[in-house]
MARLUM-221863 format. One record per residue (C-alpha): residue in one letter; x, y negated, z. Coordinates in steps of 0.5 Angstrom, whole numbers, padded with zeros to 4 digits, always signed. Layout:
% MARLUM-221863
aXYZ
...
***
This chain:
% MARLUM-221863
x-0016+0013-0105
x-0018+0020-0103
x-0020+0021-0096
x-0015+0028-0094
x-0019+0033-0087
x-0014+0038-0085
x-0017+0042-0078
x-0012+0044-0073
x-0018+0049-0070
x-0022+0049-0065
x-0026+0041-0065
x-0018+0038-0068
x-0018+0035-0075
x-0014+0029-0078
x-0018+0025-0082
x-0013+0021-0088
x-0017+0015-0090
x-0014+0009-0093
x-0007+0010-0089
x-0009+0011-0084
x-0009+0017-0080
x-0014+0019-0075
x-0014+0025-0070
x-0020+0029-0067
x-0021+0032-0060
x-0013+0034-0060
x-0012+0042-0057
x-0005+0043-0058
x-0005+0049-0053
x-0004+0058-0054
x-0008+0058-0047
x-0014+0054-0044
x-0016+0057-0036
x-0020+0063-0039
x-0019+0062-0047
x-0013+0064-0052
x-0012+0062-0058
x-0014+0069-0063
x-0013+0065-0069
x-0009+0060-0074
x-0002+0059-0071
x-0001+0053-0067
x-0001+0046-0069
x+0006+0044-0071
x+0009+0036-0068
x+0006+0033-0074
x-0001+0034-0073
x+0000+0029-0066
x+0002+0024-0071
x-0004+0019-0071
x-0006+0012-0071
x-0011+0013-0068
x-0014+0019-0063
x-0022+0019-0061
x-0024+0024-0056
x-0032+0025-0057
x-0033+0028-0049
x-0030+0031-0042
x-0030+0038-0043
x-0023+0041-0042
x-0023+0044-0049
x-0025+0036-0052
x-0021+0031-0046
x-0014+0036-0046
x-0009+0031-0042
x-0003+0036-0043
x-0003+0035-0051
x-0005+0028-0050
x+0001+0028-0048
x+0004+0030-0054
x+0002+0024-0057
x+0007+0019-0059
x+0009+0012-0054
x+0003+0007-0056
x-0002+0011-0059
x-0009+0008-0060
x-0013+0013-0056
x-0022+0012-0056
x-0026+0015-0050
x-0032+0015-0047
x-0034+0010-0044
x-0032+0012-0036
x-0027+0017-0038
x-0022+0014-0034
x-0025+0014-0028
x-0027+0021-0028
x-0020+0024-0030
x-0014+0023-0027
x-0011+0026-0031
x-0012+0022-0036
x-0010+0015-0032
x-0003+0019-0031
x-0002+0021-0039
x-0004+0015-0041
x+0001+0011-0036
x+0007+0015-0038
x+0006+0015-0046
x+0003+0008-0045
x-0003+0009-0049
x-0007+0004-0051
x-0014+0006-0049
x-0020+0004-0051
x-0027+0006-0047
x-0034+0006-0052
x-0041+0007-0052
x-0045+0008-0058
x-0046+0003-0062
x-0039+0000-0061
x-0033-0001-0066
x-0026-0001-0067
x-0022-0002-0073
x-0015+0000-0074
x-0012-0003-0080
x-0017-0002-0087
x-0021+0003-0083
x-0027+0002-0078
x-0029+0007-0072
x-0036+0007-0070
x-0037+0011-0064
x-0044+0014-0064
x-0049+0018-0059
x-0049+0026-0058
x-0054+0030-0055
x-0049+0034-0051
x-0047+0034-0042
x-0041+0030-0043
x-0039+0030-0035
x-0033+0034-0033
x-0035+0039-0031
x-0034+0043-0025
x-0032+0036-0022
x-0037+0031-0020
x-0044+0028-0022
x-0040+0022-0027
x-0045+0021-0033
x-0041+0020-0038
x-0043+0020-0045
x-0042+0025-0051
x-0040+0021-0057
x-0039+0023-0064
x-0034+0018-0068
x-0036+0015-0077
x-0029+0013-0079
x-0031+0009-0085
x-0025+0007-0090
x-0025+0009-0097
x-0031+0015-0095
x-0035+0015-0089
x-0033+0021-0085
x-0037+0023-0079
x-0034+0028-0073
x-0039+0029-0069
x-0036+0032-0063
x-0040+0037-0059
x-0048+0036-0060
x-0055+0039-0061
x-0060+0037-0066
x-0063+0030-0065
x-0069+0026-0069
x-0066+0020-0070
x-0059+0024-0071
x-0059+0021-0080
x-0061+0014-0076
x-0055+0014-0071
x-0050+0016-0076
x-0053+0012-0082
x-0049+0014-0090
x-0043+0018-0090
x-0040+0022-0095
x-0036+0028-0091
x-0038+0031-0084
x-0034+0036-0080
x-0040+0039-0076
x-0039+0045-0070
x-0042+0051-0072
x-0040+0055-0066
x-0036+0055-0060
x-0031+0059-0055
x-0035+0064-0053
x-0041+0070-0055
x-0047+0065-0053
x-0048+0058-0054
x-0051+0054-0049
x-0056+0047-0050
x-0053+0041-0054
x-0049+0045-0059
x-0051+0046-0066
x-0050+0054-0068
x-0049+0055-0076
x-0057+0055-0077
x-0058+0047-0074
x-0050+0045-0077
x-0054+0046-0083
x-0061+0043-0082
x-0056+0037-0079
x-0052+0037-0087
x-0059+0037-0089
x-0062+0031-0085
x-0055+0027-0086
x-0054+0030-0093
x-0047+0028-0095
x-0043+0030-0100
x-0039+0035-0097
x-0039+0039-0090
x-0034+0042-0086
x-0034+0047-0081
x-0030+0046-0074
x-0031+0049-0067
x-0031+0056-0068
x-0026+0062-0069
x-0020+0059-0066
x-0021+0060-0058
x-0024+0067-0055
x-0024+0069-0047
x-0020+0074-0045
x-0023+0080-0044
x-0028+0079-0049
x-0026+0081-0056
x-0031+0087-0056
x-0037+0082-0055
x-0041+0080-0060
x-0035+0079-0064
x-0039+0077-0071
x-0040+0070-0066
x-0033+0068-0066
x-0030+0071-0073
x-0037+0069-0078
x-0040+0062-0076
x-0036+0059-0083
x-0039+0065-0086
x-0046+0064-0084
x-0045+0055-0084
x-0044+0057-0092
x-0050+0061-0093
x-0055+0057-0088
x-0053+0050-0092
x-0054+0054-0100
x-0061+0055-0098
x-0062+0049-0093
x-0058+0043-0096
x-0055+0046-0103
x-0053+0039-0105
x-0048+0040-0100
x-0042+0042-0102
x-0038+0045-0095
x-0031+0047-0096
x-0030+0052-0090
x-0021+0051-0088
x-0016+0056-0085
x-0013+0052-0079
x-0008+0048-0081
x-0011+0047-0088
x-0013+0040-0092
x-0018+0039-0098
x-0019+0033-0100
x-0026+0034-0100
x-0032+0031-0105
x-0034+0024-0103
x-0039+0022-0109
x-0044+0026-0114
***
C-alpha cells in the first residue's frame, strides 16, 4: 500500500500509511502573534481529520491549542513528555475536545491500528517560551506502516541522528523557518541536506519554510522565506543524489518513493 504526504504548510502534514491517517504539528491559523500566513491558502476542515496527531515540541508555531481544537472529539494526540503541565491551554483544549493524550519521551512507542509511532530525540529548546524554565523535550516522530516516515519536528543536526531514527524511507525534514535568520537546533537547507544524506531514505520532503513571515518584514532578506525548497533541492543533488525530494505546494500530496 502506498504511503500518501500532503504539507498544509509550515511543520503540518498528513502522513496516510496503511489507513491510517497521522497528522504533524497542526497550525491552522491566517495569523500567529507577530506572523501571517504569506502563502498557500489555509487548510480546508479536512486536514483536521486525523487518527492520530503527534505534537513534536511547545513552541507556539509546533503546540497550537486553537487548531487543536479543530480537531475531532477523541482524537489520539502525542506529546512530549511534561507538555500537560506546562501549557494550560493544552489541559482546557483537551478537556473540551476530550482527546485522548498520550505523553512520550524518546525511545517509546504507540501504535494505532497496523501503524506504529516512535517518538525519537531532537536537538531543539522545547520549553514554551517566554513561560517558565520547564524542561521539556523536543521530538521527531517515524510512523512505521507500510514505509518508515520520519517527521522530524524542529532540530539541529546531531551525531547519533541516523542512530536514533534507524531505517526510513520517506523523511519531511525543516529547511527554514518563519523568520529572516535561523537560530540554534534548527536545520537550514544546507544541514537538511546532510541530514538526507546521513538518513539516506528513499525520498525527502521539505517542510517548515514559505508559509508564515513577521509582519513588517517582507523586504528582509526576503530569498529566506521564498527559496529554502529551491536550495533543499540543490544541496540534496550534490550532498544525497540518491534522494529523491519531492518539494509540494501547500495542500499538495505525493506519494512519494519508497524503494529503489
Amino acid at each position: 500500500m502506498a504511503v500518501e504526504v500532503t504539507w498544509w504548510g509550515h511543520a503540518t502534514v498528513t502522513v496516510e500509511d496503511s489507513g491510517v491517517r497521522v497528522l504533524t504539528d497542526p497550525l491552522f491559523v491566517r495569523r500567529l502573534a507577530h506572523l501571517r500566513r504569506r502563502r498557500g491558502a489555509l487548510p480546508p476542515p479536512e486536514a483536521a481529520r486525523a487518527d492520530l496527531v503527534v505534537v513534536s515540541h511547545l513552541h507556539a508555531d509546533h503546540l497550537h491549542p486553537a487548531s487543536l481544537a479543530r480537531l475531532s472529539p477523541g482524537t489520539r494526540l502525542l506529546v512530549p513528555r511534561g507538555a500537560m503541565a506546562a501549557v494550560a491551554g493544552l489541559r482546557r483544549v483537551a478537556a473540551e475536545r476530550r482527546l485522548r493524550v498520550t505523553e512520550v519521551l524518546p525511545g517509546e512507542e504507540v501504535a494505532v491500528g497496523p501503524v506504529t509511532v516512535r517518538a525519537v530525540h531532537a536537538a531543539h529548546d522545547g520549553r514554551r517560551l517566554p513561560y517558565g524554565p520547564q524542561r521539556v523535550p523536543a521530538l521527531g516522530y517515524v510512523v512505521q506502516g507500510a514505509a518508515r516516515t520520519y517527521f522530524a519536528g524542529d532540530t539541529g543536526l546531531f551525531d547519533e541522528m541516523a542512530d536514533e531514527v534507524g531505517a526510513c524511507e520517506v523523511a519531511l525534514l525543516p529547511v527554514g523557518g518563519w523568520g529572516p535568520f535561523l537560530g540554534h537546533g534548527h536545520l537550514n537547507a544546507r544541514r537538511a541536506a546532510e541530514a538526507a544524506a546521513r538518513l539516506a531514505p528513499c525520498s525527502a520532503v521539505p517542510v517548515h519554510y514559505g508559509t508564515y513571515w513577521p509582519i513588517g518584514m517582507d523586504a528582509v532578506r526576503p530569498h529566506e522565506f521564498h527559496s529554502p525548497g529551491q536550495e533543499f533541492e540543490r544541496q540534496s543533488a550534490l550532498v544525497a543524489p540518491e534522494v529523491r525530494v519531492h518539494r509540494l505546494g501547500q495542500g499538495e500530496c505525493v506519494r512519494p518513493v519508497v524503494a529503489r
